[in-house]
N, C-alpha and C positions, 0 to 999 in steps of 0.2 A: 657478772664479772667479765668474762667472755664470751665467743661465739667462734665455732668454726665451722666451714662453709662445706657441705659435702660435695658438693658438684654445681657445678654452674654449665646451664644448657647453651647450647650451639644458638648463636643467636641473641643471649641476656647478655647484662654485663654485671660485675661484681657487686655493688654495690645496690641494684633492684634486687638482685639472688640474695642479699644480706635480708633487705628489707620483707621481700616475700614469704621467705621460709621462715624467720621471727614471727611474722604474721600467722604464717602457716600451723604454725608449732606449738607459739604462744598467745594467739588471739590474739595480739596485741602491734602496735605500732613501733619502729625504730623513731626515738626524737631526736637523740646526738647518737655519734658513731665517731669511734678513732681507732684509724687504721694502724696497727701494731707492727705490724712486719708479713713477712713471708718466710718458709723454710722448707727443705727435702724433708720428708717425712722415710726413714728406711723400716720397717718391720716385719715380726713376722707373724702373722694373724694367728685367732686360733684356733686354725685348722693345718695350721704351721706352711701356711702359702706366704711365702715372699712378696711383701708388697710395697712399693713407691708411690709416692703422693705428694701433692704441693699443699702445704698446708698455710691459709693467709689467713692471718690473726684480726680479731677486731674488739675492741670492748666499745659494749654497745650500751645508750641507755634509754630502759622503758620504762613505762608505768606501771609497778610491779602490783598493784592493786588490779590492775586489769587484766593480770597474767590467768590465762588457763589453759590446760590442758585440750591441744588443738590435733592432737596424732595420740589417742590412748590406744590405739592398736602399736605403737612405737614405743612410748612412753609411759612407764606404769603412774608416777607421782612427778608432780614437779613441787619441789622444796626449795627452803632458803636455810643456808649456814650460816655460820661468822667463820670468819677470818681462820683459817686453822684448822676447822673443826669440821674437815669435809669427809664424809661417808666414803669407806671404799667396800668392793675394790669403784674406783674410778677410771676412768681412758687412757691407755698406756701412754698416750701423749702428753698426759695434764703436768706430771712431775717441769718438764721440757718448755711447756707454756708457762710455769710460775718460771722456773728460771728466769727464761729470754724479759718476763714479762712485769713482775712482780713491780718492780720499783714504780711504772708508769701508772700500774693500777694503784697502790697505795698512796702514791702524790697524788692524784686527781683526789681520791676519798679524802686523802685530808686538806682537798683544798673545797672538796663541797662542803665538810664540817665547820670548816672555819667561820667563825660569823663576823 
């Protein structure tokens, strides 16, 4: 659905740092990508330290057949949900990404459905 980017090295630019760390993560290749936006991220972590962050959005699409678990010292499972029906707790940002984001992602879906 989406992807957000944690860091981009001194030197990369955005869109190889999408591609890599998908790679990285997910065994797997970026085929399309649509850049969503950008935003301040203000919170407070929890270890209750204040933290700022640029957060840039993208929904990305893979070959979900091809998905694996590429950082299992990170990452205990990688799953798939529907719509709705997501496991928490999930990333205090997520609420704040369906927001901003919701509409874009469900137009594309149901423009891939349509036959």
């Amino acid at each position: 659905m989406g992807y957000w980017l944690r860091r981009i090295e001194f030197g990369n630019n955005v869109i190889d740092t999408l591609r890599n760390e998908i790679n990285q993560e997910y065994c797997t290749l970026v085929l399309d990508y649509q850049f969503l936006g950008y935003r301040g991220v203000h919170r407070i972590n929890e270890k209750e330290r204040k933290t700022h962050w640029i957060s840039i959005d993208f929904k990305v699409l893979i070959d979900r057949s091809l998905v694996r678990n590429g950082e299992p010292h990170k990452l205990d499972e990688i799953a798939w949900f529907k719509e709705g029906e997501w496991p928490k707790p999930y990333h205090s940002q997520f609420d704040e990404f369906l927001r901003l984001h919701y509409d874009l992602l469900i137009e594309s879906k149901k423009q891939s459905t349509t036959p």
